[in-house]
GUDO-906984 format. One record per residue (C-alpha): residue in one letter; residue number from 1; x, y negated, z negated. Coordinates in nm, 3 decimals. Example, Ala and Ser with C-alpha at 12.3 -4.5 7.8 and 13.67 -1.06 7.14 Angstrom:
residues 2
+---------+-----+---------+---------+---------+
| residuo | num |       u |       v |       w |
+---------+-----+---------+---------+---------+
|       A |   1 |   1.230 |   0.450 |  -0.780 |
|       S |   2 |   1.367 |   0.106 |  -0.714 |
+---------+-----+---------+---------+---------+
//
This chain:
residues 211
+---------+-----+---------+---------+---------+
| residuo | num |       u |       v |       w |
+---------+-----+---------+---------+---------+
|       X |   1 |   1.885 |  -1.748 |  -1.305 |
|       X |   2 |   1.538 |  -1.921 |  -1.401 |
|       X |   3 |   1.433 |  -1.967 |  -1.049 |
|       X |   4 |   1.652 |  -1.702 |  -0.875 |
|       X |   5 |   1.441 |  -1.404 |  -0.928 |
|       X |   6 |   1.054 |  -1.582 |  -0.795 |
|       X |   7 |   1.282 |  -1.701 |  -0.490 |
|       X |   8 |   1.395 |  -1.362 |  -0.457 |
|       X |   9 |   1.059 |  -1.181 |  -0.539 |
|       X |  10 |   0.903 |  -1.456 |  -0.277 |
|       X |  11 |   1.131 |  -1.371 |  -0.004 |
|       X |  12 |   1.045 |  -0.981 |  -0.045 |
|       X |  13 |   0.695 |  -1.026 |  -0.037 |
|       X |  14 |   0.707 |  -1.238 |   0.280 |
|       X |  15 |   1.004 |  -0.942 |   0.450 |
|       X |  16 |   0.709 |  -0.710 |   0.345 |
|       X |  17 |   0.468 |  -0.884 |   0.552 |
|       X |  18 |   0.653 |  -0.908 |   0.845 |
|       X |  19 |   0.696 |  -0.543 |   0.824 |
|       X |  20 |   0.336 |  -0.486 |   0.773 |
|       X |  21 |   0.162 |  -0.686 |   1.042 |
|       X |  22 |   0.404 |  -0.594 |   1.264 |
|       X |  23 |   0.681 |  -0.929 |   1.288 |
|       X |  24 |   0.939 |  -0.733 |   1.241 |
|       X |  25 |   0.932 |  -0.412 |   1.488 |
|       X |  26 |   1.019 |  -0.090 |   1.380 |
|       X |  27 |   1.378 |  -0.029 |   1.536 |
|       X |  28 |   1.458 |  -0.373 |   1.625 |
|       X |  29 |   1.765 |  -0.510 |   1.393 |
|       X |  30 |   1.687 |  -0.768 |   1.144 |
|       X |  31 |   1.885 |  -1.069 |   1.183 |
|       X |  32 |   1.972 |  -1.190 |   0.830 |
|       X |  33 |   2.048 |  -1.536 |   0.978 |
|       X |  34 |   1.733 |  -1.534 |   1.167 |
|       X |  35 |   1.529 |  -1.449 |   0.885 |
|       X |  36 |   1.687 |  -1.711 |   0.621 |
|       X |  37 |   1.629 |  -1.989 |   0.851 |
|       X |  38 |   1.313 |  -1.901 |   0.887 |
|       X |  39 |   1.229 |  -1.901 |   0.508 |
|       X |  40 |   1.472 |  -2.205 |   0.406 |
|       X |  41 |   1.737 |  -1.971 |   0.187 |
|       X |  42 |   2.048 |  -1.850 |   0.204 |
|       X |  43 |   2.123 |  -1.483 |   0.359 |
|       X |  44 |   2.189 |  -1.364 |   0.051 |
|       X |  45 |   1.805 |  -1.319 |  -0.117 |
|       X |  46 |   1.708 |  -1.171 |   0.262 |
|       X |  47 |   1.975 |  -0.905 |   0.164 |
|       X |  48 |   1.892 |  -0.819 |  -0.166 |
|       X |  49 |   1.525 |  -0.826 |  -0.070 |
|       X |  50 |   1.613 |  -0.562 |   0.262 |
|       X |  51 |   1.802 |  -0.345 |   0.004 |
|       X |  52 |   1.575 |  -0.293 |  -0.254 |
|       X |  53 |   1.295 |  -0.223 |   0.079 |
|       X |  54 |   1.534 |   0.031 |   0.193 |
|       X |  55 |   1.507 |   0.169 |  -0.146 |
|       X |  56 |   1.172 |   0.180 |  -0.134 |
|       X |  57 |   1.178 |   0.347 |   0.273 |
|       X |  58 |   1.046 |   0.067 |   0.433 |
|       X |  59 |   1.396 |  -0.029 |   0.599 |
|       X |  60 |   1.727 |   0.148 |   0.666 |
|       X |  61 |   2.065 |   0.082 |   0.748 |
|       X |  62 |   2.257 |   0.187 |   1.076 |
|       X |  63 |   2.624 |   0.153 |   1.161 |
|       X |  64 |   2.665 |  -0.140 |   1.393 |
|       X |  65 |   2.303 |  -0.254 |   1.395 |
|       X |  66 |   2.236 |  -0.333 |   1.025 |
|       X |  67 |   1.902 |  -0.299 |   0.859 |
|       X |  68 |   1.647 |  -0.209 |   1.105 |
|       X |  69 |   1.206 |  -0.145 |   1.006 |
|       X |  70 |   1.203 |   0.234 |   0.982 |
|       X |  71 |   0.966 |   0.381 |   1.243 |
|       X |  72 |   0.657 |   0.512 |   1.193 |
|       X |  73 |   0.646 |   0.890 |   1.143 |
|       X |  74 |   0.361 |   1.186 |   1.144 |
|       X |  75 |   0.601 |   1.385 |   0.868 |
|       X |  76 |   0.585 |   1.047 |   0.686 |
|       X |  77 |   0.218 |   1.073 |   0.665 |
|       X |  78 |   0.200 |   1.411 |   0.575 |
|       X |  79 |   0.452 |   1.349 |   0.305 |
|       X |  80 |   0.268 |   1.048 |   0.137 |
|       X |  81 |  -0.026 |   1.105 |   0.082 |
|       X |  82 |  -0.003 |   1.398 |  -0.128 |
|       X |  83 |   0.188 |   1.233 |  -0.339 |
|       X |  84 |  -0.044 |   0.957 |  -0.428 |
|       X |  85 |  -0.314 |   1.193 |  -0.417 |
|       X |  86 |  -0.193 |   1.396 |  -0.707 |
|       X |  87 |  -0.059 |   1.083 |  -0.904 |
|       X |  88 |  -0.350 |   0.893 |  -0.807 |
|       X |  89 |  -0.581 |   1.168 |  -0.992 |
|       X |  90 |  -0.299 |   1.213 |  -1.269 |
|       X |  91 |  -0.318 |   0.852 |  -1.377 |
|       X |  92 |  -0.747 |   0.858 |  -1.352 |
|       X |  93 |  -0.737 |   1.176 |  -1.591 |
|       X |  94 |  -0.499 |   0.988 |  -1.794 |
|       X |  95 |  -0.691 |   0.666 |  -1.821 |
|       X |  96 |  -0.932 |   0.584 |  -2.109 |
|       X |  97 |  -1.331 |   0.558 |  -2.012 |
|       X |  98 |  -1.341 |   0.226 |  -1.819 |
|       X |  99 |  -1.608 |  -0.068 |  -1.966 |
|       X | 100 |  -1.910 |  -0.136 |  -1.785 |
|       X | 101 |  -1.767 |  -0.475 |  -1.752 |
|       X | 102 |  -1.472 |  -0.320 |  -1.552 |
|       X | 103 |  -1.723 |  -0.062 |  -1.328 |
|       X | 104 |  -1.871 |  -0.378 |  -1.229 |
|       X | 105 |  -1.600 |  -0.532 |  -1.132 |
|       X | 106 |  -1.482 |  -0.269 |  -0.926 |
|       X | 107 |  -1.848 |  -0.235 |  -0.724 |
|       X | 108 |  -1.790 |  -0.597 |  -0.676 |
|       X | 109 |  -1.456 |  -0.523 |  -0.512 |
|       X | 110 |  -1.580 |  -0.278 |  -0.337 |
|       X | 111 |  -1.857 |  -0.483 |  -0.204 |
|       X | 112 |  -1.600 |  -0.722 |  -0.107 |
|       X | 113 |  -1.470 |  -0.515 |   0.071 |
|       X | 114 |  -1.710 |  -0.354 |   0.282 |
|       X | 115 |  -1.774 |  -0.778 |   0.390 |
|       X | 116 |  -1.420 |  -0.817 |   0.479 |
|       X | 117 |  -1.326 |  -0.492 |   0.616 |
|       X | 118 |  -1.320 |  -0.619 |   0.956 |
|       X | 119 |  -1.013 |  -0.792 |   0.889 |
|       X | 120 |  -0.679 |  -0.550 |   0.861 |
|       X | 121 |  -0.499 |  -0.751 |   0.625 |
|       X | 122 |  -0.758 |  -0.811 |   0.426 |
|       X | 123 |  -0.888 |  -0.469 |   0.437 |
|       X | 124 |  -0.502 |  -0.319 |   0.273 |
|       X | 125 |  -0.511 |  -0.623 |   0.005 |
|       X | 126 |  -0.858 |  -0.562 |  -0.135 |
|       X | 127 |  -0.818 |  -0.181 |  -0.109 |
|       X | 128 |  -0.482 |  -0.203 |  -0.259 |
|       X | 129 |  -0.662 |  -0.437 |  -0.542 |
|       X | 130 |  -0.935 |  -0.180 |  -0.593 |
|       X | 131 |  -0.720 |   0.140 |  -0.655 |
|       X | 132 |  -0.486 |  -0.091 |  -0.889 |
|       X | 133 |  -0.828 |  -0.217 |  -1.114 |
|       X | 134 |  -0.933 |   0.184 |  -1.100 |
|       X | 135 |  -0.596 |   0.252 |  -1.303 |
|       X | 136 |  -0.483 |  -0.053 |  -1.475 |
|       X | 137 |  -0.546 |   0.123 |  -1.815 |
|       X | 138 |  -0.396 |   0.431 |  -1.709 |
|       X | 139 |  -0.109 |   0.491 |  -2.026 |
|       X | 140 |   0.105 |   0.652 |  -1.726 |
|       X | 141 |   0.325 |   0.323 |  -1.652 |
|       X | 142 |   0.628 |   0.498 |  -1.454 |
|       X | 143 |   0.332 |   0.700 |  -1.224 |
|       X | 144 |   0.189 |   0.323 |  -1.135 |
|       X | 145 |   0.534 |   0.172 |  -1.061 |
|       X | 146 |   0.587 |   0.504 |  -0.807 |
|       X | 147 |   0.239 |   0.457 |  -0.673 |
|       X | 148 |   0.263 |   0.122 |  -0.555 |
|       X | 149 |   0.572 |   0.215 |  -0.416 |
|       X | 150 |   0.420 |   0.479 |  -0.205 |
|       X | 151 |   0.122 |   0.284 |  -0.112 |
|       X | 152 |   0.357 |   0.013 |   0.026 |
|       X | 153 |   0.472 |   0.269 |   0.236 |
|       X | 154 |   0.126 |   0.413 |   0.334 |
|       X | 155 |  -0.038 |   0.050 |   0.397 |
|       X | 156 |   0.162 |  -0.034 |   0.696 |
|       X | 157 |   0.039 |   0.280 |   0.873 |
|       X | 158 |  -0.303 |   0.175 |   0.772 |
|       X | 159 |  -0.289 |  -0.199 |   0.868 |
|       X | 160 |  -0.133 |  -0.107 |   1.210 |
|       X | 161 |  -0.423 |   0.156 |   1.222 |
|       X | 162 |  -0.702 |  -0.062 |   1.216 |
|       X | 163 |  -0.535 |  -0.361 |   1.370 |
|       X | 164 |  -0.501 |  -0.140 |   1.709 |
|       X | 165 |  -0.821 |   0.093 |   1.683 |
|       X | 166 |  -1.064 |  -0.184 |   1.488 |
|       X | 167 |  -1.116 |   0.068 |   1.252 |
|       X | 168 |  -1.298 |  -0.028 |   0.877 |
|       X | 169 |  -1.142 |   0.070 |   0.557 |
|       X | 170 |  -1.343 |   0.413 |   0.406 |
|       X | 171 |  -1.527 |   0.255 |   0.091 |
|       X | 172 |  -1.809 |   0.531 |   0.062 |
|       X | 173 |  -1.588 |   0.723 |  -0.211 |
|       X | 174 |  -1.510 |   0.413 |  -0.409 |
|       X | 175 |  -1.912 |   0.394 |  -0.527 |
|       X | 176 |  -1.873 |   0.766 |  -0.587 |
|       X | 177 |  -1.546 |   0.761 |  -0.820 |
|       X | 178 |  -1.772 |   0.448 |  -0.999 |
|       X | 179 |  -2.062 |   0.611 |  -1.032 |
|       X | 180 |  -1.884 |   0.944 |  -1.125 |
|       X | 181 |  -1.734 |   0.773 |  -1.392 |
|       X | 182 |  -2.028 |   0.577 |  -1.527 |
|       X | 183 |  -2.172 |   0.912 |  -1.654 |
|       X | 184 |  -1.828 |   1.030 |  -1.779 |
|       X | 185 |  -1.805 |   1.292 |  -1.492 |
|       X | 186 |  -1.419 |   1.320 |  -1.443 |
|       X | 187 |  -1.397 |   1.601 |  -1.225 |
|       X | 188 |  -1.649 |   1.453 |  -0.957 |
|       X | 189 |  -1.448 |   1.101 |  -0.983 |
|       X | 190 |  -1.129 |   1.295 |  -0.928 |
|       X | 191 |  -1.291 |   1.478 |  -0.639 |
|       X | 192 |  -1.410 |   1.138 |  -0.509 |
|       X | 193 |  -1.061 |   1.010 |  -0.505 |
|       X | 194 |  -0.905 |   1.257 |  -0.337 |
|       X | 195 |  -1.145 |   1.302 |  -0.080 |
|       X | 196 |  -1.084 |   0.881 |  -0.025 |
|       X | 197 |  -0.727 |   0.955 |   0.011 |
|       X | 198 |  -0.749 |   1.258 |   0.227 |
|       X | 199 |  -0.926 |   1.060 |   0.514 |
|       X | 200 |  -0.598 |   0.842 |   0.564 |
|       X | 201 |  -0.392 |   1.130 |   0.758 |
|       X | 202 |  -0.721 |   1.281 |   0.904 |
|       X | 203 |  -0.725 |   0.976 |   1.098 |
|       X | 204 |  -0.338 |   0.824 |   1.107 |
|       X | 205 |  -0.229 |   1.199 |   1.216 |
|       X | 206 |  -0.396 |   1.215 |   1.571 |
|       X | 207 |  -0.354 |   0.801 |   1.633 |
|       X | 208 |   0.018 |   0.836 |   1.584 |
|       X | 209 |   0.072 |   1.163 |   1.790 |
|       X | 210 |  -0.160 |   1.021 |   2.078 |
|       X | 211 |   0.094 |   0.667 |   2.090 |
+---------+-----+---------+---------+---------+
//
């Protein structure tokens, strides 16, 4: 039991990336044999890993094919990102005034960012990283657990996004929400946020109904 649960949190974290950059193709069965051997484990943390991503949508189960990448979806889209929109702003409402010490740190995220945009991967880790350091003081635990559920959802849309269209990550709003929030305006933050958010279906919508 002391080293069961990193092996099994490892082996979901590497499933996850498979699914994200695109190893593992929406549709396509995935071998439990296949993937064990490729990590060094038994099938059984590749199972409980694929179960608790089905919970989370990423993966589903189909009779005589087993658990299969769920495909990408336009409803999907339109689904998610409301959702983290309104518990995104819920959880900045919620949150106490942020340090200057932690405003800095999130321009300096943000700068990062805007350096390694060009890269996908990077572009959904540091943006992922950014929204998280926005709300780590938010009180609202349970709406944090759900959001990075959501966003794990979101992120592959995004990463396959600008992997096939070279697209950069929208950062603009991030110095907005910071600087909305250094002089305690949190209705223009909030507005920042959401506008950030809003330009991920603006942009996945049309790409996905065009492929």
């Amino acid at each position: 039991m002391i080293i069961r649960e990193p092996v099994r949190a490892t082996v979901k974290s590497q499933v996850y990336g498979w699914i994200l950059q695109g190893d593992a193709t929406p549709g396509r069965p995935l071998r439990l044999s296949d993937a064990a051997a490729r990590l060094g484990v038994s099938v059984t943390p590749i199972r409980e890993a694929l179960i608790e991503l089905e919970a989370e949508g990423l993966v589903q189960t189909e009779m005589g094919r087993g658990f299969v990448v769920r495909p990408l979806r336009v409803e999907e889209v339109q689904e998610l990102y409301p959702l983290i929109i309104m518990l995104e702003i819920r959880a900045l409402r919620s949150m106490p005034q942020p340090s200057e010490a932690r405003l800095d740190q999130l321009d300096s995220l943000n700068a990062e960012l805007v350096r390694e945009g060009h890269d996908p991967l990077q572009a959904v880790i540091l943006d992922n990283r950014w929204h998280g350091l926005l709300l780590q003081d938010a009180p609202a635990e349970i709406t944090r657990e759900i959001l990075g559920m959501l966003k794990r959802r979101v992120f592959r849309y995004e990463f396959k996004y600008m992997a096939s269209t070279g697209a950069r990550p929208s950062t603009a709003q991030h110095g907005v929400v910071v600087e909305a929030l250094r002089e305690g305006d949190r209705a223009a933050a909030a507005a920042a946020l959401e506008e950030n958010w809003r330009a991920g279906p603006e942009l996945l919508i049309p790409w996905l109904e065009e492929a």
